[in-house]
C-alpha positions as CSV (number, residue, x, y, z in Angstrom):
1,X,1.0,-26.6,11.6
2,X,-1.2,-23.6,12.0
3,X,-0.5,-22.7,7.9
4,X,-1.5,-26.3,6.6
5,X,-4.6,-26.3,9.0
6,X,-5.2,-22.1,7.4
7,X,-4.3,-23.4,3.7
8,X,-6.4,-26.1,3.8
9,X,-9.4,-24.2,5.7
10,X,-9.1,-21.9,2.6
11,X,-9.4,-25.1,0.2
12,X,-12.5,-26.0,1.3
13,X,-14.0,-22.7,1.5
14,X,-13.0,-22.7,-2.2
15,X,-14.7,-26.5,-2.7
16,X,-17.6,-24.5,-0.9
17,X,-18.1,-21.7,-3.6
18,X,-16.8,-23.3,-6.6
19,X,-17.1,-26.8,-6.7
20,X,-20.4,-27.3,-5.1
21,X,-19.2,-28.7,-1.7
22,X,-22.5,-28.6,0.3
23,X,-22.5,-27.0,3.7
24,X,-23.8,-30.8,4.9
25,X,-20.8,-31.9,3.9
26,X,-18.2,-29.6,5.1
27,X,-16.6,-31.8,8.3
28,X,-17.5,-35.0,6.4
29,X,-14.9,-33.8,3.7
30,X,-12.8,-31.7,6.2
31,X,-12.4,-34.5,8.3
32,X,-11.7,-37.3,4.9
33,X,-8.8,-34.9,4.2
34,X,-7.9,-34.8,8.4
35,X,-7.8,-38.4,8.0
36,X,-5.3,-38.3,4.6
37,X,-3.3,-36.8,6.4
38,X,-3.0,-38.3,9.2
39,X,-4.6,-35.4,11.7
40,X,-7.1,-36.0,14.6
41,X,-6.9,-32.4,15.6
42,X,-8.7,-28.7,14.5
43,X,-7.6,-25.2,15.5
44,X,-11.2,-23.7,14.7
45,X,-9.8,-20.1,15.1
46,X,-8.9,-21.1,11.1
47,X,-12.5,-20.7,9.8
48,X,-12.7,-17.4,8.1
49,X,-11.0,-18.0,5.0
50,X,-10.5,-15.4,2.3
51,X,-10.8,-17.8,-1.1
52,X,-11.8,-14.0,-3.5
53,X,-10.2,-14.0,-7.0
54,X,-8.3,-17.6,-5.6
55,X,-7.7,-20.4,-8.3
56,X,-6.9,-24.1,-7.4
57,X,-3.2,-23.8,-8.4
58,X,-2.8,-20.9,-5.7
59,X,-4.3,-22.6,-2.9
60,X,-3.2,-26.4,-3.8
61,X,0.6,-24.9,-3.8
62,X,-0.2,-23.0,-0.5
63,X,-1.2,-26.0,0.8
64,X,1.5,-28.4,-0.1
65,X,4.8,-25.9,0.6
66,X,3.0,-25.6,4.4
67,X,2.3,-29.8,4.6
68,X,5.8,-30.7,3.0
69,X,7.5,-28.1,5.9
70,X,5.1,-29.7,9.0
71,X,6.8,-32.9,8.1
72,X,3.4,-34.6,6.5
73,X,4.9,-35.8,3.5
74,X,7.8,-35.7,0.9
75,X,8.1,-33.2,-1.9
76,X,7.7,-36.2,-4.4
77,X,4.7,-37.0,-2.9
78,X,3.3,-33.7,-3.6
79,X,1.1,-34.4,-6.9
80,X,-0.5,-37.5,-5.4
81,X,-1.7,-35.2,-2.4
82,X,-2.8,-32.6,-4.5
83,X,-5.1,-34.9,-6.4
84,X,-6.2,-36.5,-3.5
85,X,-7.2,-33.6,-1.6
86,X,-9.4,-31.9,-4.4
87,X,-10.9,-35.4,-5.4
88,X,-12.0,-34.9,-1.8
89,X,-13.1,-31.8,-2.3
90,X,-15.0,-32.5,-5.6
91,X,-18.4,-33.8,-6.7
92,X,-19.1,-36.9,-7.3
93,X,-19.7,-38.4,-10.7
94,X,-23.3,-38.9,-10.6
95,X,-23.6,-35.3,-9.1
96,X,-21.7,-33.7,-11.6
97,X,-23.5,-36.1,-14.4
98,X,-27.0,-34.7,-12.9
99,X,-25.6,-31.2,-13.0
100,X,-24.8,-31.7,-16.5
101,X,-28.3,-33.1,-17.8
102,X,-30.0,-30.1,-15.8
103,X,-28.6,-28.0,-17.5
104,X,-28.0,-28.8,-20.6
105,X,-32.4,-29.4,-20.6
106,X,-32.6,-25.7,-19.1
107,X,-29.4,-24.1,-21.2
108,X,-28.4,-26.4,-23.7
109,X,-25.6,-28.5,-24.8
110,X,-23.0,-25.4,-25.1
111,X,-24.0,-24.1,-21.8
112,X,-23.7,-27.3,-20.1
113,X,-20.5,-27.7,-21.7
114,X,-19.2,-24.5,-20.6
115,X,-20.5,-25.7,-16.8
116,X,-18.8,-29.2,-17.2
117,X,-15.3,-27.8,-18.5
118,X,-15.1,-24.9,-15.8
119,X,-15.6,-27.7,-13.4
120,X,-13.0,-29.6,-14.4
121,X,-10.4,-26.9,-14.6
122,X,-11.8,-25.7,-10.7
123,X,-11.0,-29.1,-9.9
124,X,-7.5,-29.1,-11.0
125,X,-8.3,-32.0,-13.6
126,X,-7.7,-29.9,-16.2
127,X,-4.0,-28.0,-15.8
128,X,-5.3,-24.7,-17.1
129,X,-2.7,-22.4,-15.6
130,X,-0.2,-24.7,-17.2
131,X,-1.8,-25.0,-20.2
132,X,-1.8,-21.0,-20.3
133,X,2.0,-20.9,-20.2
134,X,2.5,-22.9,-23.4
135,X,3.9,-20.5,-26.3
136,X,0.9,-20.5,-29.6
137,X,0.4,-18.6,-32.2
138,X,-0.7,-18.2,-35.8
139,X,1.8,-18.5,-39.0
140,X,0.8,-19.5,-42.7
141,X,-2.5,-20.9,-42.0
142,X,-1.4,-23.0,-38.9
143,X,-1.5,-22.9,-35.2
144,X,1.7,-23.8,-33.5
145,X,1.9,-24.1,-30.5
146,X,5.0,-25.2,-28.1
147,X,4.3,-28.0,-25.2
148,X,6.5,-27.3,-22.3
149,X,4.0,-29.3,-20.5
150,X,4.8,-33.2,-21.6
151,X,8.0,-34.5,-22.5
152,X,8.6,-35.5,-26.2
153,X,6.6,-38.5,-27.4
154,X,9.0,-40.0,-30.0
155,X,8.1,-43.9,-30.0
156,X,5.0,-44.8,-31.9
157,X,5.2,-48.5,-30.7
158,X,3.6,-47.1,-27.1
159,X,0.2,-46.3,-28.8
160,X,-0.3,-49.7,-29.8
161,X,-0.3,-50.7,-25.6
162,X,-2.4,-47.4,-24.8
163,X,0.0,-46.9,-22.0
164,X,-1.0,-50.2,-20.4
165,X,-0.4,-50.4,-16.8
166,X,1.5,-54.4,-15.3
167,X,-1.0,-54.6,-13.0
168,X,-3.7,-54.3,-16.1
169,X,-5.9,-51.8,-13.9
170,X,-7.0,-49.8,-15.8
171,X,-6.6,-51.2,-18.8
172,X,-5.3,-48.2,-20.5
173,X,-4.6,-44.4,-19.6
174,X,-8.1,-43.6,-20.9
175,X,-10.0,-46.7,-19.4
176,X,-13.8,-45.6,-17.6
177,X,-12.1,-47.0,-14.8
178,X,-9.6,-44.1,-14.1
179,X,-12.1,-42.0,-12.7
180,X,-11.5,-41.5,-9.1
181,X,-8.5,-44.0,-9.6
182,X,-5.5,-42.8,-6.9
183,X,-2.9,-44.9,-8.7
184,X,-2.6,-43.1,-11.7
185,X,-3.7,-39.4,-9.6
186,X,-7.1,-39.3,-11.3
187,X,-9.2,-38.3,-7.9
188,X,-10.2,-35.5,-9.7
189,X,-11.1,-37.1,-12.9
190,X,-15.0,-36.7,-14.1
191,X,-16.6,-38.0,-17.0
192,X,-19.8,-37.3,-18.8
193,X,-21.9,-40.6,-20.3
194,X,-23.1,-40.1,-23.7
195,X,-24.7,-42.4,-26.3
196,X,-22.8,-42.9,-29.7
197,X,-24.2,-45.0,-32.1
198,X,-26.9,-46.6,-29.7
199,X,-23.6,-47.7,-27.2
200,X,-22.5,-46.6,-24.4
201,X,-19.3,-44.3,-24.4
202,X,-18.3,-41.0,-22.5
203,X,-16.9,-37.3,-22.8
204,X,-14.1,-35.9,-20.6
205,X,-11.7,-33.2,-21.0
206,X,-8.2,-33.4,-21.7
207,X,-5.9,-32.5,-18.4
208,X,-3.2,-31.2,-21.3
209,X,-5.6,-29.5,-24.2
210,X,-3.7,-28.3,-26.8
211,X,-7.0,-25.9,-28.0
212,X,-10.1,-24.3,-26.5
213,X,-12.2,-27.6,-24.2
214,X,-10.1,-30.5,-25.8
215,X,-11.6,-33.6,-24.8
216,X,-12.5,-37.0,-26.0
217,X,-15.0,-39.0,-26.1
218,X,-14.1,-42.4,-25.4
219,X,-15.9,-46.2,-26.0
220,X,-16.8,-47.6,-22.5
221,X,-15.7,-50.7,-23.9
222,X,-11.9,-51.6,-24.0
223,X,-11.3,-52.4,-28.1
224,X,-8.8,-51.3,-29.8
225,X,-9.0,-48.2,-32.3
226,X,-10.7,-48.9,-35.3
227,X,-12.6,-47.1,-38.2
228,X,-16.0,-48.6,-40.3
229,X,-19.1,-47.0,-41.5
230,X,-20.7,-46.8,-37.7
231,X,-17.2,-44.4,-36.9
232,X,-19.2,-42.0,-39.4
233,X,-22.4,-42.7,-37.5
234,X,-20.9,-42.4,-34.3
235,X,-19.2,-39.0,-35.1
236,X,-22.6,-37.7,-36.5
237,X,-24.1,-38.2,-33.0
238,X,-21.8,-36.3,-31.6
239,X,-22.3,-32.8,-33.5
240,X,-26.2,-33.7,-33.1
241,X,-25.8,-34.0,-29.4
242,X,-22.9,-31.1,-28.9
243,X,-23.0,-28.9,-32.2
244,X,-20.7,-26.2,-31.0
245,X,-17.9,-28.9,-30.8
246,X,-16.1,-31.0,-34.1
247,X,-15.0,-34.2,-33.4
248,X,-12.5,-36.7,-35.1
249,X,-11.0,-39.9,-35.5
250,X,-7.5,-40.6,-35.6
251,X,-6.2,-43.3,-37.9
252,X,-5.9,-46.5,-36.0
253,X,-2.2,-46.7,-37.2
254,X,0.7,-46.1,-35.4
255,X,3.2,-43.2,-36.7
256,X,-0.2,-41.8,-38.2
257,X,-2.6,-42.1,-35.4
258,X,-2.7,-40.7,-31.5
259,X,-1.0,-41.8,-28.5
260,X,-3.2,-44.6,-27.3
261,X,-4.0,-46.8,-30.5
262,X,-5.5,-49.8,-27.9
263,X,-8.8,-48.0,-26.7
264,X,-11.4,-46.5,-29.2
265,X,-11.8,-42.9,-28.8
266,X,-12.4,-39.7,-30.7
267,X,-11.2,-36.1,-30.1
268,X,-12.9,-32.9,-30.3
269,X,-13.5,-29.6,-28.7
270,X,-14.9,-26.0,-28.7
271,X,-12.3,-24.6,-31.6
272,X,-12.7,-25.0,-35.3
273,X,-9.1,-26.2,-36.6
274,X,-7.4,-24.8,-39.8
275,X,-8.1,-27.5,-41.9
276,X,-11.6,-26.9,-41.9
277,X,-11.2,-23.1,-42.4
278,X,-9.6,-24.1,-46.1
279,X,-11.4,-24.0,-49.2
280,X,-12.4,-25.8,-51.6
281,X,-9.5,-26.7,-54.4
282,X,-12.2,-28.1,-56.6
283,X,-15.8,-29.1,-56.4
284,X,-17.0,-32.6,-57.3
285,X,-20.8,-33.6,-57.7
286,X,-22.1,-37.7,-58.7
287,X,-25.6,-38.1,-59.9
288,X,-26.0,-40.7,-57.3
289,X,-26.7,-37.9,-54.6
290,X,-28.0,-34.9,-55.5
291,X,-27.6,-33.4,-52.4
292,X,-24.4,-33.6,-51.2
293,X,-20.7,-32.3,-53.1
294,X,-17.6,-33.8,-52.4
295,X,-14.5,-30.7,-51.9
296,X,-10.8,-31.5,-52.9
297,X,-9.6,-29.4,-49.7
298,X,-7.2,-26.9,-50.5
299,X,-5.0,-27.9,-47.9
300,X,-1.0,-29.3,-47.7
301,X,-2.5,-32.6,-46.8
302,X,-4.3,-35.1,-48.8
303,X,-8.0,-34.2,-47.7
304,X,-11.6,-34.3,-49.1
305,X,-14.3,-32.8,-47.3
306,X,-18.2,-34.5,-47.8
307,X,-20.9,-31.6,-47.0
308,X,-24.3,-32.5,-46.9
309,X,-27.1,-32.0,-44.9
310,X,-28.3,-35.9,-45.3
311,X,-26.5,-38.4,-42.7
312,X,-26.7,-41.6,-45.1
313,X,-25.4,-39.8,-48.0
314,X,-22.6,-38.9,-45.6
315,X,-21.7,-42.6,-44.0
316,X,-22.3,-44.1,-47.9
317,X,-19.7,-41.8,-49.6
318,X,-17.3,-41.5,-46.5
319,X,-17.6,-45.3,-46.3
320,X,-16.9,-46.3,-50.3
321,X,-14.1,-43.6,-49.5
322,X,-12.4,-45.5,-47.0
323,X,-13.4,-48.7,-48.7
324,X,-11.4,-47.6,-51.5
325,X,-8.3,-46.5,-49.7
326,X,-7.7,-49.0,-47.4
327,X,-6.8,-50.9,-50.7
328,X,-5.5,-48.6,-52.9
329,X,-2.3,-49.2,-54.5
330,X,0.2,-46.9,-56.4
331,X,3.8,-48.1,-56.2
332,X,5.0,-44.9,-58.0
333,X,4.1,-42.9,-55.6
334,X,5.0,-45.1,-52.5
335,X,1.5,-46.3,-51.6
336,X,1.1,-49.8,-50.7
337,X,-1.9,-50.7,-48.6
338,X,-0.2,-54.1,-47.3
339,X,2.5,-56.1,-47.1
340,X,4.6,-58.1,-44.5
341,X,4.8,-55.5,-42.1
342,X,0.7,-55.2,-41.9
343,X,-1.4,-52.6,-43.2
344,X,-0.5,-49.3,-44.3
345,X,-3.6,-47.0,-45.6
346,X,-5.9,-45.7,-43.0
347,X,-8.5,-42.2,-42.8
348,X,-9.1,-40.3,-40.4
349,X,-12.3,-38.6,-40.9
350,X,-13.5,-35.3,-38.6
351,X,-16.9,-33.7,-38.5
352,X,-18.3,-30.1,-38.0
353,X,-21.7,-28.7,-38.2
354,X,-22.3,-25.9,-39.9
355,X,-25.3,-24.0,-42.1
356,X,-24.5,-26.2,-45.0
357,X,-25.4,-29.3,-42.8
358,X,-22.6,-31.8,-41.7
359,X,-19.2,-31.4,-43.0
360,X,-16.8,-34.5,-42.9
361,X,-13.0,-34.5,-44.0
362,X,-11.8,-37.4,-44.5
363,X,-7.6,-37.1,-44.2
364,X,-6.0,-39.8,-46.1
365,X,-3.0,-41.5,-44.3
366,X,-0.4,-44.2,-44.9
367,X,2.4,-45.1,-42.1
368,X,4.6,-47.1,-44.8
369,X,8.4,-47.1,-44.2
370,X,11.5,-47.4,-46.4
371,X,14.8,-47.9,-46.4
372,X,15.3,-43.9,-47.2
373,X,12.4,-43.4,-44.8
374,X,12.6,-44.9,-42.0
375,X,10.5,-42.8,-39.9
376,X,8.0,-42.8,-42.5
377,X,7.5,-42.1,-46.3
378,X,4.8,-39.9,-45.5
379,X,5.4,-38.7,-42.2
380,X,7.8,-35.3,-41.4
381,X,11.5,-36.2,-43.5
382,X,14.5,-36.3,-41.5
383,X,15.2,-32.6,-42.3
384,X,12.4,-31.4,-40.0
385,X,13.2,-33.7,-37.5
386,X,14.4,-31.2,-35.5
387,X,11.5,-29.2,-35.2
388,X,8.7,-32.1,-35.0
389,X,9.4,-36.1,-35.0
390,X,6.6,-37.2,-33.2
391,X,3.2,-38.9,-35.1
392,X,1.3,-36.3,-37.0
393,X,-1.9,-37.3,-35.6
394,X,-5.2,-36.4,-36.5
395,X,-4.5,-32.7,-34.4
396,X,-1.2,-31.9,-36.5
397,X,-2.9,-33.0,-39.4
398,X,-5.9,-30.5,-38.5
399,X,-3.4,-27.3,-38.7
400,X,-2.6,-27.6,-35.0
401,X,1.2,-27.7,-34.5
402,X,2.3,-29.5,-30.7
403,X,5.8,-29.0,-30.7
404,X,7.7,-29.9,-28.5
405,X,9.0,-27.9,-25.2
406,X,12.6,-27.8,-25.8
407,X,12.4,-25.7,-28.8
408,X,11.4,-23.0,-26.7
409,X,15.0,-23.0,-25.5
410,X,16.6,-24.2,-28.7
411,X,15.1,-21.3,-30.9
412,X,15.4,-18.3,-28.0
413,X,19.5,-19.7,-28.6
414,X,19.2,-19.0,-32.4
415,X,17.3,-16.2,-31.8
416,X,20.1,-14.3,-30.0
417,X,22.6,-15.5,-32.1
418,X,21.1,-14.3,-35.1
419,X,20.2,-10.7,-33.7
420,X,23.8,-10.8,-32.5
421,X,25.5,-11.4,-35.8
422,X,26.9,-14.4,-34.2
423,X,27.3,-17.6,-36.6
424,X,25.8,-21.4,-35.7
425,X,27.8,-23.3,-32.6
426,X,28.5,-27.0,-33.4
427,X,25.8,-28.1,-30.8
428,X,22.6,-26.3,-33.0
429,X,24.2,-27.7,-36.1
430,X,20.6,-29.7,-36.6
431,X,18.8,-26.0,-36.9
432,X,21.3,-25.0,-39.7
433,X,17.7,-24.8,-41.9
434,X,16.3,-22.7,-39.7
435,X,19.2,-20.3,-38.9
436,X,19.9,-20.0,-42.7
437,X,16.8,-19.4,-43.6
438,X,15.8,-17.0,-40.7
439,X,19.1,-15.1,-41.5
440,X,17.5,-14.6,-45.3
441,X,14.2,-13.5,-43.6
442,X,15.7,-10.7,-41.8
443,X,18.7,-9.7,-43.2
444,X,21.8,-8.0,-41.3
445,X,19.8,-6.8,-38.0
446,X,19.8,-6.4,-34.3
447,X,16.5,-6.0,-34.1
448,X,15.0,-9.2,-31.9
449,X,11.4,-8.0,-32.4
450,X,12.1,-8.7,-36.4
451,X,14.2,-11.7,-35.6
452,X,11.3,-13.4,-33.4
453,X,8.7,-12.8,-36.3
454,X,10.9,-14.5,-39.1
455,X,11.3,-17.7,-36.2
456,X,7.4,-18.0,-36.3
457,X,7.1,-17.5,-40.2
458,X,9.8,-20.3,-40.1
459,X,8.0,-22.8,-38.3
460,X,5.2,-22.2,-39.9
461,X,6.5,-22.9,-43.5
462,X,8.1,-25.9,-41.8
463,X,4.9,-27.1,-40.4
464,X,3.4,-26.9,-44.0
465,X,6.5,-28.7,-45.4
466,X,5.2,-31.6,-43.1
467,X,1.8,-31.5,-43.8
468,X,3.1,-32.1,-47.2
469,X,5.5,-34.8,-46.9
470,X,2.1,-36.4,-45.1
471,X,0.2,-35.8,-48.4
472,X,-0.5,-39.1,-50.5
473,X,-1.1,-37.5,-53.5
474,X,1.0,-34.5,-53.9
475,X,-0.9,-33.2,-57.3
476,X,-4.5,-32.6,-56.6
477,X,-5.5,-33.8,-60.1
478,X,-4.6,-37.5,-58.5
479,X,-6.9,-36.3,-55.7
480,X,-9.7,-35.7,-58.5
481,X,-8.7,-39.2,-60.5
482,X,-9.2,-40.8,-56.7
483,X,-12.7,-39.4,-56.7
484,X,-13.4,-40.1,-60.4
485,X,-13.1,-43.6,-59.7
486,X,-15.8,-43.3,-57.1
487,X,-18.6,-41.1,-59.6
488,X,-17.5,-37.9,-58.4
489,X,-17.0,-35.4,-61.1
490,X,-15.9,-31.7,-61.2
């Protein structure tokens, strides 16, 4: 017993320095983790913990190896005590709210971002050293990046629930009522209120980013995902109030929106996505405002990007945008806004600041099916399938690749075989794109440093092959007739 009482001693000594654990409060919290456990005893020899250069994961692992082997609980109870015992450990909500609005007024908004993110991955909210293990890199344009840390998400259906619990408490995963909530280990979850639109909704980080401070900001109300001219008001506030972040909306579809489709939220962060790296295709100006230009993105994906430095000419043309889709109609090309099976066309517009004033792209979607398209007539075709099924959200659809953990396996297999001459088993029959056109890349060699270099070239002309089967209009000129319709003129 001596090493839980030492590992745990060292865990508050951490809460101590890092995570603002007062020195009033020390037994109280010492003796509310005593009392998890079930221990009405304290060798105090234990005291003088070393926590120098320690990180959560370190002393949280410590901590559980020496409770499972004392007898105090199962291995598979493991995560719910670790989130326990730092949600112990950890601020409260108002505290770390108050933290926040100090100083943000003393530092500003980037500052007290910085605070409020380190302070969620000290707390073990966010999985940072996890995070840090997942494969990412850079190839034609995109960001790819390989998830080891979920499991595959492959049924679009379960966005439309949010990930409803049966006991309908939370609502939904992303519910204001999670915080603190042991039943679905979110002890250690803290949320920041902000004001979008003149209502109430709140900023937290992701536990699972897949880019620099990924979070969203989600309605305090339970409603389901939806997008009108307050989204662009609503998205606006947010790079007023946090200008070193963008923020987006996912289309409130399934196969083309996020994983919970039942709650209104927004995503965002600290890293400026591909998508709005591109440049401009062509420019397109309407004598109806003077100040602002409407960019046919140069970009795999259907995109046009508003720039002006006037918010209402921003929510008028991003609105008669989405007006306009959300009933546009081209059965040549496969887009039908409605028909038994619901709706079809849906945006998703994202914001950024920048020294030209506000810049929106607005991505335009459809989910509709066919019979040779099942998946999808403008989601990833069958042939990529292999490499990425899942929705291409709003991230994907940015130039952020999630793939999904198995290829790290999958691909290391190819790899080998490749660099060993060998040809493709039955079982990697599915990759026979990728082998073949990996084996073009490089030629006859041995050399796995080549071989690894032609895999990432590969996934990222694959990746682009998706963003293009997601493209409405393939032909930019049908972009520019889109926009004609609406005044906008090269």
């Amino acid at each position: 017993m001596i090493e839980v009482y030492r590992s745990l001693e060292a865990l508050v000594r951490y809460a101590e320095k890092e995570l603002y654990l007062s020195k009033k409060n020390i037994d109280y919290v010492r003796n509310s983790i005593f009392r998890l456990f079930g221990l009405d005893a304290y060798p105090g020899s234990v005291q003088d913990a070393d926590v120098e250069d320690e990180t959560p994961e370190r002393l949280l692992d410590a901590l559980i190896e020496a409770s499972i082997s004392a007898g105090l609980f199962e291995a598979q109870e493991a995560e719910y005590y670790r989130d326990a015992i730092m949600g112990e450990l950890m601020l409260s909500p108002k505290d770390v709210q108050y933290i926040f609005e100090k100083r943000r007024e003393a530092e500003g908004s980037e500052a007290a971002l910085g605070w409020f993110y380190d302070y969620s991955v000290k707390g073990d909210y966010v999985k940072k050293a996890v995070l840090d293990k997942n494969p990412r890199f850079s190839s034609q344009g995109l960001i790819i990046t390989i998830n080891k840390a979920k499991p595959e998400f492959r049924d679009p259906k379960k966005a439309v629930s949010g990930n409803s619990t049966k006991t309908g408490y939370p609502k939904c995963n992303i519910c204001h009522e999670n915080e603190g909530f042991a039943g679905r280990n979110k002890r250690t979850l803290r949320t920041i209120d902000i004001t979008l639109g003149g209502q109430p909704w709140f900023w937290q980080y992701s536990p699972y980013g897949y880019f620099k401070e990924h979070g969203i900001a989600v309605n305090y109300k339970h409603t389901p995902m939806y997008i009108d001219r307050g989204t662009f008001t609503r998205l606006m506030d947010f790079v007023d109030m946090f200008p070193a972040y963008f923020i987006g909306c996912n289309a409130p579809l399934e196969r083309i929106g996020g994983s919970v489709l039942a709650h209104d939220h927004y995503q965002g962060g600290g890293e400026i996505l591909p998508m709005h790296k591109a440049g401009a295709a062509y420019t397109l100006h309407s004598p109806s405002y003077s100040d602002a230009i409407v960019e046919v993105v140069d970009w795999a994906g259907t995109v046009v990007r508003i720039v002006s430095k006037s918010r209402s000419d921003i929510e008028e043309i991003g609105e008669s945008i989405r007006a306009k889709w959300v009933t546009y109609e081209d059965r040549a090309l496969g887009i039908i806004p409605e028909d038994e099976k619901g709706v079809h066309n849906a945006i998703s517009p994202t914001v950024v600041r920048t020294k030209r004033g506000y810049e929106m792209s607005i991505i335009l979607r459809s989910n509709i099916t066919s019979e040779q398209y099942p998946d999808g007539v403008f989601h990833a075709h069958p042939e990529y399938h292999m490499i990425k099924k899942e929705s291409i959200g709003l991230i994907e659809a940015q130039g952020l690749f999630i793939l999904p953990g198995r290829l790290e396996a999958q691909l290391g297999e190819i790899e080998t075989l490749i660099s060993d001459g060998k040809p493709l088993p039955e079982t990697l029959q599915e990759f026979k794109l990728v082998y073949d056109d990996v084996t073009e890349r490089v030629g006859s060699t041995s050399d796995m440093g080549r071989v690894k270099a032609a895999m990432r070239e590969e996934l990222g002309a694959i990746c682009n092959a998706i963003l293009d089967n997601t493209a409405v209009f393939k032909d930019k000129r049908q972009t520019i007739a889109f926009m004609n319709d609406l005044g906008f003129y090269a």
